[in-house]
C-alpha positions in Angstrom: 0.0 0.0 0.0 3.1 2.6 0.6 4.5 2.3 -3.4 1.7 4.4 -4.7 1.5 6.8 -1.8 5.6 7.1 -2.4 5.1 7.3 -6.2 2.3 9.8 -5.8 4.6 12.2 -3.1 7.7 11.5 -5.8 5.2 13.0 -8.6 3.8 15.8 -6.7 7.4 17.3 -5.8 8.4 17.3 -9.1 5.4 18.8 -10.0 5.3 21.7 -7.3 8.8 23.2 -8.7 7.7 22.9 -12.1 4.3 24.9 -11.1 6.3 27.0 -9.0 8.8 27.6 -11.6 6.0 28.9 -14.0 4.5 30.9 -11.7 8.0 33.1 -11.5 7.3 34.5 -14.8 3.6 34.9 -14.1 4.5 37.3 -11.4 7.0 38.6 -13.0 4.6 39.9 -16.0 2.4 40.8 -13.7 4.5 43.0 -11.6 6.6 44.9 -14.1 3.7 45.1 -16.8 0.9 45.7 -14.5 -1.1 48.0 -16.8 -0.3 45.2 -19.6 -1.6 42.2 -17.5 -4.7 43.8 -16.9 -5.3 44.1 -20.4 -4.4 40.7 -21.3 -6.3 38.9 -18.7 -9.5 39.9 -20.7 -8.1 39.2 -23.9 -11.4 36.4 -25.0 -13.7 39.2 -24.3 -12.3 42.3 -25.0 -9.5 43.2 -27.8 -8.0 46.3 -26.2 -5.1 44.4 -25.7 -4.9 43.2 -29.2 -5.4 47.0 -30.3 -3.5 48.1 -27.7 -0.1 46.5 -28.0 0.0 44.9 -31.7 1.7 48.2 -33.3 4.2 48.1 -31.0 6.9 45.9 -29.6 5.3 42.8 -30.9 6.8 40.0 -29.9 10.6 41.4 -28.5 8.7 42.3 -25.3 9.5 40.9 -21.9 5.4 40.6 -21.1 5.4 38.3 -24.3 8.3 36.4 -23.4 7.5 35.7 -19.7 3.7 34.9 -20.4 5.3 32.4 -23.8 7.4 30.6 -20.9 4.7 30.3 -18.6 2.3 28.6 -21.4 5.3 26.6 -22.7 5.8 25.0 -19.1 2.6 24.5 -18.6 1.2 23.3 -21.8 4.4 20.6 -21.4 3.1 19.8 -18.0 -0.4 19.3 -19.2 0.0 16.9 -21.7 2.4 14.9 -20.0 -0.7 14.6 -17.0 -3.7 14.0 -19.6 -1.7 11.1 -21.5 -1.0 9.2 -18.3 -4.5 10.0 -17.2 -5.7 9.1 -20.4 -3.7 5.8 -20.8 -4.8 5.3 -17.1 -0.7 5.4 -16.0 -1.4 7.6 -13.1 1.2 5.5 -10.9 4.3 6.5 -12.9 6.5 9.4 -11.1 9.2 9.5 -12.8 9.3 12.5 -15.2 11.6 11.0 -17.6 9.3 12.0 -20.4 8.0 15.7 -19.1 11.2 18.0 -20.3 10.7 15.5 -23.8 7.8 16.8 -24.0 8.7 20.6 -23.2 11.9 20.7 -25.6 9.6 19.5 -28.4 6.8 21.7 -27.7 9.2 24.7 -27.4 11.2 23.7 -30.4 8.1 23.5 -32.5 7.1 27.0 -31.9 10.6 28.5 -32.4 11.1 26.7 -35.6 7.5 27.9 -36.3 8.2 31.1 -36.1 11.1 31.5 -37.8 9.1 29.6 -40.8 6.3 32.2 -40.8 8.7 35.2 -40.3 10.4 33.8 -43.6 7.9 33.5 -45.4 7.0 37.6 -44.7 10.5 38.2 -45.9 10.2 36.4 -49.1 6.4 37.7 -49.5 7.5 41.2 -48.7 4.8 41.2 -45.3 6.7 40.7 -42.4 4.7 43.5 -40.7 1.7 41.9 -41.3 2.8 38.5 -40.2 4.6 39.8 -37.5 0.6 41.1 -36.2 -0.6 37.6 -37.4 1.9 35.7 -34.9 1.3 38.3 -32.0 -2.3 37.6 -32.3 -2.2 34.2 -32.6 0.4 33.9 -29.8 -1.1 36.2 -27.3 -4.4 33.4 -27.3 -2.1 30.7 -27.1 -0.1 32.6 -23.8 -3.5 33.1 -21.8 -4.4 29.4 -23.1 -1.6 28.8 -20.4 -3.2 30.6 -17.6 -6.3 27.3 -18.1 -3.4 24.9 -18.6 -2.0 26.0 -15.5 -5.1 25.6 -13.4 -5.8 22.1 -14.6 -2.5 21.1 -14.0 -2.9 22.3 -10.4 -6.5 20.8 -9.9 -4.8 17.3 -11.7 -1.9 17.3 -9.5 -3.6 18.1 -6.2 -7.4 18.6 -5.9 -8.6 16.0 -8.7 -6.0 13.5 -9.5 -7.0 11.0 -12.5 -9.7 13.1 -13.4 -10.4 12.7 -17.0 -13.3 15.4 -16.6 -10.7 18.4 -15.7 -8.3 17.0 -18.6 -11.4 17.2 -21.6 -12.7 20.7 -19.9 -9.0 22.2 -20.1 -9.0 21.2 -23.4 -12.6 22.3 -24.5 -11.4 25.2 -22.8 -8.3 26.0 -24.8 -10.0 25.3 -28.3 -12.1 27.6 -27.2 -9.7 30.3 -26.5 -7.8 29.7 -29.2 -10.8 29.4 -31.9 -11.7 32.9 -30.5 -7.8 34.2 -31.3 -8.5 32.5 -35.5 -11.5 34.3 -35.6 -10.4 37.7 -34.7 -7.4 37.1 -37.4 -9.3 36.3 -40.2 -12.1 39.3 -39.2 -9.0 41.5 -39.3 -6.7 40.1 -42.0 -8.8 39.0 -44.6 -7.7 40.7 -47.6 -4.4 40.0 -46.7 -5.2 36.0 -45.9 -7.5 36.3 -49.5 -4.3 37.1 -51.3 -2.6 34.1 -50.4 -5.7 32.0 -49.9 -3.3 28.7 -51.2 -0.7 29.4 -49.1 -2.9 30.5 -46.3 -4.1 26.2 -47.1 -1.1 25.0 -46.9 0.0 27.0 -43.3 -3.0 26.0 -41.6 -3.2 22.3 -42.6 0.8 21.7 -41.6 0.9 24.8 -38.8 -1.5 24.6 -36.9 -4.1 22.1 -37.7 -1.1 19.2 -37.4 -0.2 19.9 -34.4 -3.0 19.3 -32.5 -3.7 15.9 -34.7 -0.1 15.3 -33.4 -0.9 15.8 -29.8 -4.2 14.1 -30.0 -2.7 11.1 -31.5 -0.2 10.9 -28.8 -2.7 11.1 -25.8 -4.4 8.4 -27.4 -1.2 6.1 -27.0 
């Protein structure tokens, strides 16, 4: 009866400094870019912060980068807890597969990017893509802050609960159907000019990736 109370312990240690660690750069966003983090945390029903900040600084900001960490860590955290909740492999604390995980998440957005900031270079519309990632990124950073609770409530206050893990997901589709929406209302001549292309990003961009991930929770 002690392994799985020991395993559990193991897991929730390793877990706490993660959580802990990505709470850091939440603070830190909060408390030097207090004005900003207002803004942002009612990004899915207001677009002042869209409007606000998308002319300037972009994505060399230290708001952007602290709030990309925090999803990063936590997004990585998340799906390493729904595929063992999933696959029903709740006893496993060893988080040999967790920074696996994170450097191929993290890897895919840098190299993603650097792809679609190319591709305004060679297209001549690196402002506009520039505004296209922004958007599309700042949805994806406060789809961390959902992330982040559901990795608390599945490492402490609901553990194996396959309802919390299909909520948070509902939950950032949502979010991050919202963020698509408001970039194609506000760049649709622009995404009408290179309807094909515009195909050919979304099918291997961003609808791929979460096949990917959906395919791997299902292992």
């Amino acid at each position: 009866m002690m392994d799985p109370i020991l395993r559990t312990a193991g897991t929730a240690d390793w877990i706490t400094i993660i959580l802990i660690s990505s709470i850091v750069f939440l603070v830190l966003a909060k408390s030097l870019f207090y004005s900003r983090f207002l803004n942002f945390i009612i990004l899915p029903f207001n677009n002042k912060y869209i409007f606000m900040y998308n002319k300037k600084e972009k994505l060399m900001n230290w708001f952007h980068i602290f709030f990309t960490i925090f999803q990063v860590i936590n997004f990585s955290l998340f799906v390493f807890l729904a595929r063992q909740i999933l696959r029903g492999d709740t006893n496993d604390a060893y988080p040999f597969m967790y920074p696996i995980i994170l450097a191929c998440i993290l890897g895919f957005i840098v190299v993603k990017i650097i792809l679609q900031m190319s591709n305004g270079f060679i297209f001549g519309s690196g402002k506009t893509i520039s505004e296209l990632i922004f958007k599309k990124l700042s949805y994806l950073n406060y789809s961390g802050i959902i992330m982040f609770l559901a990795n608390v409530m599945l490492a402490y206050v609901a553990q194996g609960s396959e309802i919390v893990v299909y909520v948070a997901i509902l939950l950032v589709l949502l979010i991050n159907v919202i963020g698509w929406v408001t970039v194609l209302r506000n760049h649709q001549k622009f995404i009408t000019s290179y309807f094909f292309y515009f195909i050919l990003y979304l099918c291997a961009l961003e609808i791929s990736p979460f096949v990917i991930i959906g395919s791997y929770l299902k292992q």
